[in-house]
mmCIF file of the N, C-alpha and C atoms, coordinates in Angstrom:
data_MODEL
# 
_entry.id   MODEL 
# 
loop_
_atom_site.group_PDB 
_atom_site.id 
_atom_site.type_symbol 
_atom_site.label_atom_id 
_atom_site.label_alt_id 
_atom_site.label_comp_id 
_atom_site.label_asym_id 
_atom_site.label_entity_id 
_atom_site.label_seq_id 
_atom_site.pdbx_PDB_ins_code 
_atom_site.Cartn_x 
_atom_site.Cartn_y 
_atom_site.Cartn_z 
_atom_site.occupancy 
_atom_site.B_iso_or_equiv 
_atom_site.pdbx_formal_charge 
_atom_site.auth_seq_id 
_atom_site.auth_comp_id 
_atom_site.auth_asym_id 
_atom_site.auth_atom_id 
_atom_site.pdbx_PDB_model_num 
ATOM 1   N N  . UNK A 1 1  ? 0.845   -1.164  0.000  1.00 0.00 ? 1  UNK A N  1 
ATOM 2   C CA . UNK A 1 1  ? 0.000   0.000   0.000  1.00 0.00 ? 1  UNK A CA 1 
ATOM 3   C C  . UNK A 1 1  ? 0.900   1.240   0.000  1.00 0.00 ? 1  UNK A C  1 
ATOM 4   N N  . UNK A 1 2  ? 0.535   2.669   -0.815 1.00 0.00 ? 2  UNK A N  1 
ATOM 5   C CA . UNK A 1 2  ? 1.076   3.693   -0.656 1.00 0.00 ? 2  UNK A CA 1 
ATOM 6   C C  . UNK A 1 2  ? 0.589   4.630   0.363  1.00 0.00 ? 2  UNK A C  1 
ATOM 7   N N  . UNK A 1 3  ? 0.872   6.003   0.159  1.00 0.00 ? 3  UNK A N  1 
ATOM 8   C CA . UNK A 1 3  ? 0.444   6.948   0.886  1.00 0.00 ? 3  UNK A CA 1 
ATOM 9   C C  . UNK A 1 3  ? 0.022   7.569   -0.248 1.00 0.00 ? 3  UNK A C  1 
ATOM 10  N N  . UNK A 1 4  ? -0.243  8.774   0.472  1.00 0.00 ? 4  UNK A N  1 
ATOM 11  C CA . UNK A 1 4  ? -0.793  10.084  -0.644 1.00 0.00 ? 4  UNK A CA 1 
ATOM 12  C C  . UNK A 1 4  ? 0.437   10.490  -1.476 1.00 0.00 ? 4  UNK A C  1 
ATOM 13  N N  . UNK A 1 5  ? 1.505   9.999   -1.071 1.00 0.00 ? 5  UNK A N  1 
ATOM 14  C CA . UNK A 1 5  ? 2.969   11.094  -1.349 1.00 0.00 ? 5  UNK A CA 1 
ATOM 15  C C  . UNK A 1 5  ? 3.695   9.817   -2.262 1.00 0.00 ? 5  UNK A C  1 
ATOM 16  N N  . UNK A 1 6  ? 3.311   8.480   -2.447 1.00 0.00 ? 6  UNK A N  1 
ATOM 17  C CA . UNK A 1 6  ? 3.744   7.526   -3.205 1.00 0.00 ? 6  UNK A CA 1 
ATOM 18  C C  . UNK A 1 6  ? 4.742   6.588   -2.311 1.00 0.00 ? 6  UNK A C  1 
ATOM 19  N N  . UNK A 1 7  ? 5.014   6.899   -1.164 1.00 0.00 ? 7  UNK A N  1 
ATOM 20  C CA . UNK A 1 7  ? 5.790   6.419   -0.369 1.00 0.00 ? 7  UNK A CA 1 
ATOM 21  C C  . UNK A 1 7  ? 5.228   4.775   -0.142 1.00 0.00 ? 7  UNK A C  1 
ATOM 22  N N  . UNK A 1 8  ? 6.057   3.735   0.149  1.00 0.00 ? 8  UNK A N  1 
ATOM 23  C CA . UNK A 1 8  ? 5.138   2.388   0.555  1.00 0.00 ? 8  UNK A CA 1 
ATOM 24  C C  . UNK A 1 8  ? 4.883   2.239   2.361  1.00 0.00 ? 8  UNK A C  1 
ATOM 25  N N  . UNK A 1 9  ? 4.007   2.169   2.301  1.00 0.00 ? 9  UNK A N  1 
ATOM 26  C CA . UNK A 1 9  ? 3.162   2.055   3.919  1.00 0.00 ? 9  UNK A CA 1 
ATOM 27  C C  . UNK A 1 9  ? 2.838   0.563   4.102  1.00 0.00 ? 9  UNK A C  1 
ATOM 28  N N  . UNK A 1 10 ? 3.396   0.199   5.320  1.00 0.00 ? 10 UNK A N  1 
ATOM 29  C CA . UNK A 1 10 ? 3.048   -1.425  5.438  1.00 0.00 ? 10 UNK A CA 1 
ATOM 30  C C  . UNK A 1 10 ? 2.497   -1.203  6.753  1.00 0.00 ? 10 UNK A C  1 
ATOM 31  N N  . UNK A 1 11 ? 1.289   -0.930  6.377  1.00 0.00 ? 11 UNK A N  1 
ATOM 32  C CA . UNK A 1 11 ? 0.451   -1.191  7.781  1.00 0.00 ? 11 UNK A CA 1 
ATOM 33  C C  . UNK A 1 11 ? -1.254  -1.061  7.043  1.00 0.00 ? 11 UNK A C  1 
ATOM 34  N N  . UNK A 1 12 ? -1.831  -1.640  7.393  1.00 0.00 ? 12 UNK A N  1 
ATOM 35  C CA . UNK A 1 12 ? -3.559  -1.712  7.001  1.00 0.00 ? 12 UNK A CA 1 
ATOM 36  C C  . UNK A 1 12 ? -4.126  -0.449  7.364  1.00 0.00 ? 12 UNK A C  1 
ATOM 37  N N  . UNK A 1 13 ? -4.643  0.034   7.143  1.00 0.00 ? 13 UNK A N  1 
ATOM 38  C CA . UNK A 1 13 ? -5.670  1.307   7.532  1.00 0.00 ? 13 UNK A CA 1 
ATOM 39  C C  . UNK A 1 13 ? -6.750  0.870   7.501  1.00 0.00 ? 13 UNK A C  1 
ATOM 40  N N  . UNK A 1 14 ? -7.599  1.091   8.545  1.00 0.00 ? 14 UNK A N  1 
ATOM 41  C CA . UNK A 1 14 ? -9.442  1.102   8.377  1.00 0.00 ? 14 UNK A CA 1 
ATOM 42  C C  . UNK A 1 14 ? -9.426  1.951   9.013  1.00 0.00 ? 14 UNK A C  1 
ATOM 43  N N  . UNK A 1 15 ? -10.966 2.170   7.985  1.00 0.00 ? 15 UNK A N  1 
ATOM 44  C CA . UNK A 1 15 ? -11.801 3.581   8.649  1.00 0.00 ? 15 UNK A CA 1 
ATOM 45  C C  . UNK A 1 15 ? -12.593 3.186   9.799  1.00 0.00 ? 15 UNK A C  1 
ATOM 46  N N  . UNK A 1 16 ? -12.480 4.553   10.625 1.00 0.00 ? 16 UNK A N  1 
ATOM 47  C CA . UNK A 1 16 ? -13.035 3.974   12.069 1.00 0.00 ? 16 UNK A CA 1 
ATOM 48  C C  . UNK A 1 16 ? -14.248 3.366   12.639 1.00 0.00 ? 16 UNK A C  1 
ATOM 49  N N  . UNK A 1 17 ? -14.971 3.517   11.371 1.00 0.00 ? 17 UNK A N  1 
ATOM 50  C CA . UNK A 1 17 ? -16.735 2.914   11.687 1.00 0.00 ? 17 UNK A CA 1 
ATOM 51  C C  . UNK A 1 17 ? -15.989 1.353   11.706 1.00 0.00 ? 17 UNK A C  1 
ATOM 52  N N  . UNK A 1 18 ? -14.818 1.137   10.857 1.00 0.00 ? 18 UNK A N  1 
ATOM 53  C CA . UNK A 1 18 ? -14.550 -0.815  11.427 1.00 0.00 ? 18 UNK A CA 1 
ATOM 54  C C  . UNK A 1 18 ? -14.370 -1.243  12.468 1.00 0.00 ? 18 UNK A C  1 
ATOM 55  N N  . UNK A 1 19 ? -14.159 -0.682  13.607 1.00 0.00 ? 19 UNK A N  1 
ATOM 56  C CA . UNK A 1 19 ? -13.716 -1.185  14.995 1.00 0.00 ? 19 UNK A CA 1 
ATOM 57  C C  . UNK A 1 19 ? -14.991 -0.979  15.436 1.00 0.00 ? 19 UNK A C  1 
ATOM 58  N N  . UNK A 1 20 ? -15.613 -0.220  15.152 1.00 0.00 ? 20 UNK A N  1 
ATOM 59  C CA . UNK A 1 20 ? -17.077 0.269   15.427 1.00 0.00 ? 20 UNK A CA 1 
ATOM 60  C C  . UNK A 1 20 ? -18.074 -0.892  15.619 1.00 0.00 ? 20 UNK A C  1 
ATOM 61  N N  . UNK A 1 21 ? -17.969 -1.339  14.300 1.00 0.00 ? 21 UNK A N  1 
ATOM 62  C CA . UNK A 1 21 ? -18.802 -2.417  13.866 1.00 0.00 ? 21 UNK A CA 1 
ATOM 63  C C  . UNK A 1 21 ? -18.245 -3.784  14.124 1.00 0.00 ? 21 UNK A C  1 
ATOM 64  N N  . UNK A 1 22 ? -16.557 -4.174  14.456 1.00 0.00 ? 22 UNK A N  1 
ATOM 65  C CA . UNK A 1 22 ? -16.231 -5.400  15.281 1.00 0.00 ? 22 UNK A CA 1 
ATOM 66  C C  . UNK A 1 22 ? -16.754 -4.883  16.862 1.00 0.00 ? 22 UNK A C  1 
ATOM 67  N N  . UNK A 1 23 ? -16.620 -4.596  17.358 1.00 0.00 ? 23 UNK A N  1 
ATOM 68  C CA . UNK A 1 23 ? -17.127 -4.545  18.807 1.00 0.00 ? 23 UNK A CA 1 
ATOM 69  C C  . UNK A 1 23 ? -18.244 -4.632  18.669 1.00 0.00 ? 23 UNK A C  1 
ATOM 70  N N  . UNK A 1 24 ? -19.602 -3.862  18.334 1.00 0.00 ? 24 UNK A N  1 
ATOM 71  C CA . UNK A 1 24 ? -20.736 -4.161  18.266 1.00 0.00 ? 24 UNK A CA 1 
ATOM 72  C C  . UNK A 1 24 ? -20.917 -5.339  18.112 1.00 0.00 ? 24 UNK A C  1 
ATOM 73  N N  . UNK A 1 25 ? -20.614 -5.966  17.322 1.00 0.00 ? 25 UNK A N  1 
ATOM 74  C CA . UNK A 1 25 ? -20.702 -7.809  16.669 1.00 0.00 ? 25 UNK A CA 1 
ATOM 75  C C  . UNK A 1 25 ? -20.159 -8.715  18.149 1.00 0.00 ? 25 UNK A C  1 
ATOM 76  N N  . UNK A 1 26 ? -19.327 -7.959  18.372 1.00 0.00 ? 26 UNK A N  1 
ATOM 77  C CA . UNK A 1 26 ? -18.474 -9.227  19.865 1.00 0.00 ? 26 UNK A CA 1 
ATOM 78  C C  . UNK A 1 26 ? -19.362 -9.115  21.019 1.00 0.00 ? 26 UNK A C  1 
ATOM 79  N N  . UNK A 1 27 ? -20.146 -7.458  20.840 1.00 0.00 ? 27 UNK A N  1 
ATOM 80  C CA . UNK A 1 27 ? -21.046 -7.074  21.827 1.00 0.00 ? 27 UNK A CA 1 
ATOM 81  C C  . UNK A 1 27 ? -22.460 -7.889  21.937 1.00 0.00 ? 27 UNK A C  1 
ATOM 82  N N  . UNK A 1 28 ? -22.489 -8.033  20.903 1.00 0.00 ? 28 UNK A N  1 
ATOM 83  C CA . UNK A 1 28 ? -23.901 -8.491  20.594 1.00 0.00 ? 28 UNK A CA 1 
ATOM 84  C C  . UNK A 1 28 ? -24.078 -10.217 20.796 1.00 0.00 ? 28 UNK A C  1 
ATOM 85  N N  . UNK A 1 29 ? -22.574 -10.726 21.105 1.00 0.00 ? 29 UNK A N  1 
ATOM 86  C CA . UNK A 1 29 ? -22.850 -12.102 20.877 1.00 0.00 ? 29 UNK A CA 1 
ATOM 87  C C  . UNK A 1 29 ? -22.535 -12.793 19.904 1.00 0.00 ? 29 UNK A C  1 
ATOM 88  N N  . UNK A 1 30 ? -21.888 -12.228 18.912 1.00 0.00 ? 30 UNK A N  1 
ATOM 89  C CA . UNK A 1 30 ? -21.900 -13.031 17.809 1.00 0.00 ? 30 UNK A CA 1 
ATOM 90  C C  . UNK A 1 30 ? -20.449 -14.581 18.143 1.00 0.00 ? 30 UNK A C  1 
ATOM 91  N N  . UNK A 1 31 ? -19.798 -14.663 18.884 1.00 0.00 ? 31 UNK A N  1 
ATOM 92  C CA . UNK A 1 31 ? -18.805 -15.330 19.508 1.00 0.00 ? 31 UNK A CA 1 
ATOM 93  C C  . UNK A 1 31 ? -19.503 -16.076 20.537 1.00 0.00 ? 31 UNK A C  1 
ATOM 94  N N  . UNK A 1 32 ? -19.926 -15.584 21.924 1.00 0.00 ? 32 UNK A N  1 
ATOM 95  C CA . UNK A 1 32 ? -20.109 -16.297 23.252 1.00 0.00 ? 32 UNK A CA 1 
ATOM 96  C C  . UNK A 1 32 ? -21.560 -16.646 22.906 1.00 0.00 ? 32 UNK A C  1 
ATOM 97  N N  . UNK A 1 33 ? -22.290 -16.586 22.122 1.00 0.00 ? 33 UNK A N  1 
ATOM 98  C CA . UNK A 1 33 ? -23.476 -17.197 22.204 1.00 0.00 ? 33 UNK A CA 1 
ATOM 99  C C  . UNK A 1 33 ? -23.550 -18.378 21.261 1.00 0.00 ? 33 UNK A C  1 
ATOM 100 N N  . UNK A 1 34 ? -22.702 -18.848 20.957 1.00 0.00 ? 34 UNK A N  1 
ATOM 101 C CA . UNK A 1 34 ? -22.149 -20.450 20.526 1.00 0.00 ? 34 UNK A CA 1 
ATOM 102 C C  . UNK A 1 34 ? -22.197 -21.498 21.695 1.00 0.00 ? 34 UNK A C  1 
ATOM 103 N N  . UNK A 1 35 ? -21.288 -20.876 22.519 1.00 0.00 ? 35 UNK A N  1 
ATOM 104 C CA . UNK A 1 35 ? -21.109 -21.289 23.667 1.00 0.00 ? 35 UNK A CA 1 
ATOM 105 C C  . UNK A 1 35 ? -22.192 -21.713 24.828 1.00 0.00 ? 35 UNK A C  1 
ATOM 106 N N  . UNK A 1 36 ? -22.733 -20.274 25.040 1.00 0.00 ? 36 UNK A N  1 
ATOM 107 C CA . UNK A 1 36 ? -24.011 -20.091 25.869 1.00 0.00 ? 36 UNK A CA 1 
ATOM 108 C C  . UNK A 1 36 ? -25.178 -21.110 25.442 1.00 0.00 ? 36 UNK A C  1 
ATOM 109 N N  . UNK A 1 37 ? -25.084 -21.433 24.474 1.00 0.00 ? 37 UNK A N  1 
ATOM 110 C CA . UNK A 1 37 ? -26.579 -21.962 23.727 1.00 0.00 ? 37 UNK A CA 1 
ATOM 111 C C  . UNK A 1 37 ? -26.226 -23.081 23.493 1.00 0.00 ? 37 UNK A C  1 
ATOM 112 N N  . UNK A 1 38 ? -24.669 -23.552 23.024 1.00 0.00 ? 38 UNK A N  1 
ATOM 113 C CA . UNK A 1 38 ? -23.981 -24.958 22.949 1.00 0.00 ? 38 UNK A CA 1 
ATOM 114 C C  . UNK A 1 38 ? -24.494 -25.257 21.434 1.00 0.00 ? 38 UNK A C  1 
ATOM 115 N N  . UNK A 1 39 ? -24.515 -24.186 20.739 1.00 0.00 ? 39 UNK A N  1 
ATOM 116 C CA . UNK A 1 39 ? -25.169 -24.660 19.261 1.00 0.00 ? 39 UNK A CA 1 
ATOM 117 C C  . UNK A 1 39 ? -24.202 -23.408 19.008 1.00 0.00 ? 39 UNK A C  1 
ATOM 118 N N  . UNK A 1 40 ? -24.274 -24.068 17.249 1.00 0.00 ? 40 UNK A N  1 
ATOM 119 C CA . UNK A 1 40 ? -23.494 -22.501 16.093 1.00 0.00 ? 40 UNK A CA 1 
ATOM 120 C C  . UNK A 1 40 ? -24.214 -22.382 15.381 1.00 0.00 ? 40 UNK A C  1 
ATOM 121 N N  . UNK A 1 41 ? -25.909 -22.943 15.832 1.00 0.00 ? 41 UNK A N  1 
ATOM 122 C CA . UNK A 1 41 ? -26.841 -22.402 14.652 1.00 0.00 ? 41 UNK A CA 1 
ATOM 123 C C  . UNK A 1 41 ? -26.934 -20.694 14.720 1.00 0.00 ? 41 UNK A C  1 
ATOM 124 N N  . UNK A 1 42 ? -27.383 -20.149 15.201 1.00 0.00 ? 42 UNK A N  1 
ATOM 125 C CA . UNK A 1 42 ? -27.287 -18.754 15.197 1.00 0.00 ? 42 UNK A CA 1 
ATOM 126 C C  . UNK A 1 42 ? -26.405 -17.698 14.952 1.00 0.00 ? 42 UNK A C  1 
ATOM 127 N N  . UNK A 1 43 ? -25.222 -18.249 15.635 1.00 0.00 ? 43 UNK A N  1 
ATOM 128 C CA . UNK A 1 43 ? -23.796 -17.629 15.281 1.00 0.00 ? 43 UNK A CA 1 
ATOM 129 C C  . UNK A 1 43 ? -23.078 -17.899 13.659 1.00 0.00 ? 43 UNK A C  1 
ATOM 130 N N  . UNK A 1 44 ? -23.390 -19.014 13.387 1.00 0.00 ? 44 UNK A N  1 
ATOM 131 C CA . UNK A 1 44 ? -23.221 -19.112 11.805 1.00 0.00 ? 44 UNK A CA 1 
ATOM 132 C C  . UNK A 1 44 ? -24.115 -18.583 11.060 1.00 0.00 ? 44 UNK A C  1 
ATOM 133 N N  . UNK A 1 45 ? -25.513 -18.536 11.286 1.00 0.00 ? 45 UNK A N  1 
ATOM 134 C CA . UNK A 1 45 ? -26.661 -17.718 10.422 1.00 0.00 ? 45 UNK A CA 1 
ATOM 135 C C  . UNK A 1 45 ? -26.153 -16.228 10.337 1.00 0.00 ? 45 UNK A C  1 
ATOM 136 N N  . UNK A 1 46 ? -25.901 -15.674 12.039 1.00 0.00 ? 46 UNK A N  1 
ATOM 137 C CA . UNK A 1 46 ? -25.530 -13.985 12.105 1.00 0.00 ? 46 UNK A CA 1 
ATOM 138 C C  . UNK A 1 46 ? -24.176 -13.950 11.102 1.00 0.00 ? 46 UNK A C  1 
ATOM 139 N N  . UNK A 1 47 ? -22.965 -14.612 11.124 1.00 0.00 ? 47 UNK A N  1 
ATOM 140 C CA . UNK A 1 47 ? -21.988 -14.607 10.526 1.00 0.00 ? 47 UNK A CA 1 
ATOM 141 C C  . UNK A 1 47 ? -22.278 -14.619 8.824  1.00 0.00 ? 47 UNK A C  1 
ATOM 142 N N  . UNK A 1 48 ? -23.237 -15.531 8.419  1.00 0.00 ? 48 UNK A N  1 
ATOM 143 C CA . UNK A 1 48 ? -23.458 -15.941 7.339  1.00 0.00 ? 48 UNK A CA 1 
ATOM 144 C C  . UNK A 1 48 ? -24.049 -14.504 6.647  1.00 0.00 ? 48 UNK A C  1 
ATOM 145 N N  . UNK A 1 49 ? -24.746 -13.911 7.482  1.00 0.00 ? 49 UNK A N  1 
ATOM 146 C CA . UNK A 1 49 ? -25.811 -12.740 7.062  1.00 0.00 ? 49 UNK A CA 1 
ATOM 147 C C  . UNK A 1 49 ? -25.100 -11.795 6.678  1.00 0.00 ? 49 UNK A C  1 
ATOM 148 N N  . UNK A 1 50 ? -23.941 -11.347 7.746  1.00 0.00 ? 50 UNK A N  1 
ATOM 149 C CA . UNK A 1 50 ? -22.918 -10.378 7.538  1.00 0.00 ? 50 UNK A CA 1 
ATOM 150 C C  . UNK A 1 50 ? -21.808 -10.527 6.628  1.00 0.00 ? 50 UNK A C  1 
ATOM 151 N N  . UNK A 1 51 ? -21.581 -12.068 6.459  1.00 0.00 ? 51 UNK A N  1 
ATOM 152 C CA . UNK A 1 51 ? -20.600 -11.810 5.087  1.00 0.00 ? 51 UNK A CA 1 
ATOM 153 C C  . UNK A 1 51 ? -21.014 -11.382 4.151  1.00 0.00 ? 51 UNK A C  1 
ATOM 154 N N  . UNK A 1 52 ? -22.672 -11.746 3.697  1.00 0.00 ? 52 UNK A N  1 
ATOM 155 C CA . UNK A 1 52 ? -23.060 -11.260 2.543  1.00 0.00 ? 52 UNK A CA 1 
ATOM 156 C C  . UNK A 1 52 ? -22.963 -9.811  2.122  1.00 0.00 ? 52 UNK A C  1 
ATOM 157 N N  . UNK A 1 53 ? -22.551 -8.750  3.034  1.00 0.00 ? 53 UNK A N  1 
ATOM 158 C CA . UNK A 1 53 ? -22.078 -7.569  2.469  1.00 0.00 ? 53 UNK A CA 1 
ATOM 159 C C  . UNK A 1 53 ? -20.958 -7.349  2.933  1.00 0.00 ? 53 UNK A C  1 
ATOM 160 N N  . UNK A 1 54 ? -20.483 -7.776  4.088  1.00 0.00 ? 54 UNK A N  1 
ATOM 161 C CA . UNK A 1 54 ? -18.790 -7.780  4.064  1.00 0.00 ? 54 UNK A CA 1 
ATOM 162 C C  . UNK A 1 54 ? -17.843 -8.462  5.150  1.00 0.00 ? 54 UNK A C  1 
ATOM 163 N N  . UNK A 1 55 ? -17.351 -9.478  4.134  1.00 0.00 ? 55 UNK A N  1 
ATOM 164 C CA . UNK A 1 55 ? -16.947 -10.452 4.640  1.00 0.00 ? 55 UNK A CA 1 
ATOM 165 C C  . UNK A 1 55 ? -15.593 -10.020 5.444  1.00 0.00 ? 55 UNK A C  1 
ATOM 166 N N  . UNK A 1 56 ? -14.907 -8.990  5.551  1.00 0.00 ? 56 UNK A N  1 
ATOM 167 C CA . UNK A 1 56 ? -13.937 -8.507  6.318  1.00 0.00 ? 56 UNK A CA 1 
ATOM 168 C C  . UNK A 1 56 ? -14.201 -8.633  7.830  1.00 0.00 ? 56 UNK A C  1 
ATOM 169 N N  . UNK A 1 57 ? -15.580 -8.020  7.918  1.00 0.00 ? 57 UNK A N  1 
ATOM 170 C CA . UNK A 1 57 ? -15.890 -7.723  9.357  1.00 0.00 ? 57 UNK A CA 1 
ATOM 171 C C  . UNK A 1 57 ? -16.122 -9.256  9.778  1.00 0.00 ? 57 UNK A C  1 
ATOM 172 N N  . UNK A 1 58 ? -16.267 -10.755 9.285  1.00 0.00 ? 58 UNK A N  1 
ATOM 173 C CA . UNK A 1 58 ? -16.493 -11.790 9.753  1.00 0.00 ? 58 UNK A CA 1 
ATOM 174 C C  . UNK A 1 58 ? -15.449 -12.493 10.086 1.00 0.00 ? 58 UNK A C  1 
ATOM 175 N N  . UNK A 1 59 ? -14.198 -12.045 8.916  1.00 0.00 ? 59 UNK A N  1 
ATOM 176 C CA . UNK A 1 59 ? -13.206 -12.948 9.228  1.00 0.00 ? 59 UNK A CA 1 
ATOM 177 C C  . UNK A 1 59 ? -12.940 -12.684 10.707 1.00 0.00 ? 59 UNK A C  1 
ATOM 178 N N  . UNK A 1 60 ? -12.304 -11.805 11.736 1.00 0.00 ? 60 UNK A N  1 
ATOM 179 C CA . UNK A 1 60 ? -12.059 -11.369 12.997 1.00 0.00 ? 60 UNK A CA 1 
ATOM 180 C C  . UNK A 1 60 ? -12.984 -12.537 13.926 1.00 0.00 ? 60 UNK A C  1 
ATOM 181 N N  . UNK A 1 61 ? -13.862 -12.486 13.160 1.00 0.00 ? 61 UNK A N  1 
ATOM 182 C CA . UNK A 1 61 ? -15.012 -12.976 14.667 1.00 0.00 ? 61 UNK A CA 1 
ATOM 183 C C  . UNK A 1 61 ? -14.730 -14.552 14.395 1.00 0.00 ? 61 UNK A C  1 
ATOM 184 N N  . UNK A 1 62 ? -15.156 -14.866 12.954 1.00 0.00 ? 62 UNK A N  1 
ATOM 185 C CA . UNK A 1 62 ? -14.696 -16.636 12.545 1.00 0.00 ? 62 UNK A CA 1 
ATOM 186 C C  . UNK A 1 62 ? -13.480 -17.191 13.644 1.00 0.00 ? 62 UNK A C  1 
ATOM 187 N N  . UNK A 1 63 ? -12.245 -16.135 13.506 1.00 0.00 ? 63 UNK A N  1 
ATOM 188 C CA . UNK A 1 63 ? -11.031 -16.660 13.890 1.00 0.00 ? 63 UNK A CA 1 
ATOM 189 C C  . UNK A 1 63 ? -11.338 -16.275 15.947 1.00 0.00 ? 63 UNK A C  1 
ATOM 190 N N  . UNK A 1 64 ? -11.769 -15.716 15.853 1.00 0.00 ? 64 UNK A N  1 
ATOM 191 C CA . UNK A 1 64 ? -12.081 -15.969 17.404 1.00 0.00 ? 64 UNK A CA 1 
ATOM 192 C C  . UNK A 1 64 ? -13.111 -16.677 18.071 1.00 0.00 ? 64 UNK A C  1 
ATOM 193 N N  . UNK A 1 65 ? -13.779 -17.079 17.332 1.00 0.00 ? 65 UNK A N  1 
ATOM 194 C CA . UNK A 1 65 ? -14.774 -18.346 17.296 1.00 0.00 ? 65 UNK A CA 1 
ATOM 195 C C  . UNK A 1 65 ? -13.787 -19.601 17.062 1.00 0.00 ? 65 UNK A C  1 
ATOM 196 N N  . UNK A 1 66 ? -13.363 -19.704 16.266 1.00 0.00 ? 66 UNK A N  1 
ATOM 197 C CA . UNK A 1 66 ? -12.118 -20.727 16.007 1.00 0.00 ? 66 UNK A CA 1 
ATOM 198 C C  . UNK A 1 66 ? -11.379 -20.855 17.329 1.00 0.00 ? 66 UNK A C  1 
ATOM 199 N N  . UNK A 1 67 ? -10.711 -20.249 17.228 1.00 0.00 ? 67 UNK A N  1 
ATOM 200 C CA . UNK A 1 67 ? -9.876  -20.053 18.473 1.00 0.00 ? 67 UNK A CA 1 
ATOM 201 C C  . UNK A 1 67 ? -11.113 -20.591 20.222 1.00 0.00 ? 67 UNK A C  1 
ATOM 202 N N  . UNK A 1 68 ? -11.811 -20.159 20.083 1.00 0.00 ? 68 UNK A N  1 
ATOM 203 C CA . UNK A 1 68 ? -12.667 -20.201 21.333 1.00 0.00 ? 68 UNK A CA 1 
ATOM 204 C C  . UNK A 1 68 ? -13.125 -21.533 21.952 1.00 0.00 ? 68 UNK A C  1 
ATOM 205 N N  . UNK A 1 69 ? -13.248 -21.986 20.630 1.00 0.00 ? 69 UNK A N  1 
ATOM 206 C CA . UNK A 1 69 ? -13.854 -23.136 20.160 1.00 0.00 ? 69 UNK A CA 1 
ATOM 207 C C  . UNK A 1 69 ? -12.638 -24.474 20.892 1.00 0.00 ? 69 UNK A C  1 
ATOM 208 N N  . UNK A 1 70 ? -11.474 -24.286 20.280 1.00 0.00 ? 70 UNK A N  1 
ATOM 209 C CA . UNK A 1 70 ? -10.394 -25.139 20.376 1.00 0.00 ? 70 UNK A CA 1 
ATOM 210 C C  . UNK A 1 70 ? -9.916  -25.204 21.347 1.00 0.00 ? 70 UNK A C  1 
ATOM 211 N N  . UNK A 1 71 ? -9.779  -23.684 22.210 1.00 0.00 ? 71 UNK A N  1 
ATOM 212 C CA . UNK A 1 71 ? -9.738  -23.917 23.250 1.00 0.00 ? 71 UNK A CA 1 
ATOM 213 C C  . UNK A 1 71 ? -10.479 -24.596 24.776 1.00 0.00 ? 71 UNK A C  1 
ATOM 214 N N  . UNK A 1 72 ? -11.939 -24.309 24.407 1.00 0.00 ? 72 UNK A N  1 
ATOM 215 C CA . UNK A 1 72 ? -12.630 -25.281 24.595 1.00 0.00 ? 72 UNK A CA 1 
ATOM 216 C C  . UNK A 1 72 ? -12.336 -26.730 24.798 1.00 0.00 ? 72 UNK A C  1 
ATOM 217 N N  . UNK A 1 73 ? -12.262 -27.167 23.733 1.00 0.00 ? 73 UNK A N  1 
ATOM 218 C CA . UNK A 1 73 ? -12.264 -28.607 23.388 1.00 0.00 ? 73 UNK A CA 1 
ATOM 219 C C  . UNK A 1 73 ? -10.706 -28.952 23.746 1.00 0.00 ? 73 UNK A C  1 
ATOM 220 N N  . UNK A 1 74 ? -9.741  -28.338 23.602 1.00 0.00 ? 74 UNK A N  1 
ATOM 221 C CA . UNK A 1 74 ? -8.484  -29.236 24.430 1.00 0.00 ? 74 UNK A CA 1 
ATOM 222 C C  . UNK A 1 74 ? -7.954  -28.309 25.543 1.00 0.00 ? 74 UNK A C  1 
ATOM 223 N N  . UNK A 1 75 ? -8.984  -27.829 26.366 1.00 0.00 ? 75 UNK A N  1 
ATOM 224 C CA . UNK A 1 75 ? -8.253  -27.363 27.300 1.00 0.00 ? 75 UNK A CA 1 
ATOM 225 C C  . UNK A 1 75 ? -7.461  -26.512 27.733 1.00 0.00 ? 75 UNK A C  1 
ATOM 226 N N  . UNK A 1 76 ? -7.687  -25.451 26.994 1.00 0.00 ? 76 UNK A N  1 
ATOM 227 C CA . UNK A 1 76 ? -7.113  -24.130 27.183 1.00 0.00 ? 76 UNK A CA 1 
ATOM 228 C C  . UNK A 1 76 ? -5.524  -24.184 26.761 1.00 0.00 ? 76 UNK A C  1 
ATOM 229 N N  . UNK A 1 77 ? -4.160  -23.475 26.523 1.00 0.00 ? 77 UNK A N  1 
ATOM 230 C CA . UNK A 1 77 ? -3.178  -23.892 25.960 1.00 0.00 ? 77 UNK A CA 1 
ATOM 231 C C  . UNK A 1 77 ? -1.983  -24.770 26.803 1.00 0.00 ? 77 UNK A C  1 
ATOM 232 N N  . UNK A 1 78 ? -2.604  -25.580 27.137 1.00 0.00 ? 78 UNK A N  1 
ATOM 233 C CA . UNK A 1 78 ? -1.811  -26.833 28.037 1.00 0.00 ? 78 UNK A CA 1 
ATOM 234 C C  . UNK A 1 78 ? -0.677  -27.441 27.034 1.00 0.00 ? 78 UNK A C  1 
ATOM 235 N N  . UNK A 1 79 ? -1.102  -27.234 25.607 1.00 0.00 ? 79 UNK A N  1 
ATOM 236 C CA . UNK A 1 79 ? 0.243   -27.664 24.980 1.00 0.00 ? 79 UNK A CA 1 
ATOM 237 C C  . UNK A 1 79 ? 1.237   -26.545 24.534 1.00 0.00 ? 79 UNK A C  1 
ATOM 238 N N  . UNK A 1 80 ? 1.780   -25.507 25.062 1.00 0.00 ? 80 UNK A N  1 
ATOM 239 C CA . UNK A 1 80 ? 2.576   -24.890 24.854 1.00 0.00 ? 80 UNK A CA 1 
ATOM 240 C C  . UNK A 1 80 ? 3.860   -24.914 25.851 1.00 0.00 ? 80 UNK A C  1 
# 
């Protein structure tokens, strides 16, 4: 990525409504109510709904669902 001045910039930029809209999503449940409910019907439907206009804001939550998930199931990081 450049700058305005042509220079190369190695760092991502988002505009600030994106953090906006990941917190709202973490706020709302879209992660711990997998858990809570012991189902990913809902959390995959909400996920599913929101990729359909932008799948950026899902990847974050997928991978902490992932993550949540695994840890779960073996026990928090006992193998490190």
């Amino acid at each position: 990525m450049f700058d305005q001045f042509g220079e190369r910039v190695d760092e991502i930029l988002f505009p600030p409504e994106y953090s906006k809209m990941l917190r709202r999503g973490y706020q709302s449940g879209v992660v711990w109510r997998a858990f809570e409910q012991k189902s990913f019907v809902s959390t995959c439907a909400l996920m599913y709904s929101t990729a359909f206009y932008d799948s950026g804001v899902v990847c974050p939550r997928a991978v902490s669902l992932a993550t949540k998930w695994s840890m779960e199931m073996h026990g928090g990081l006992g193998v490190l």
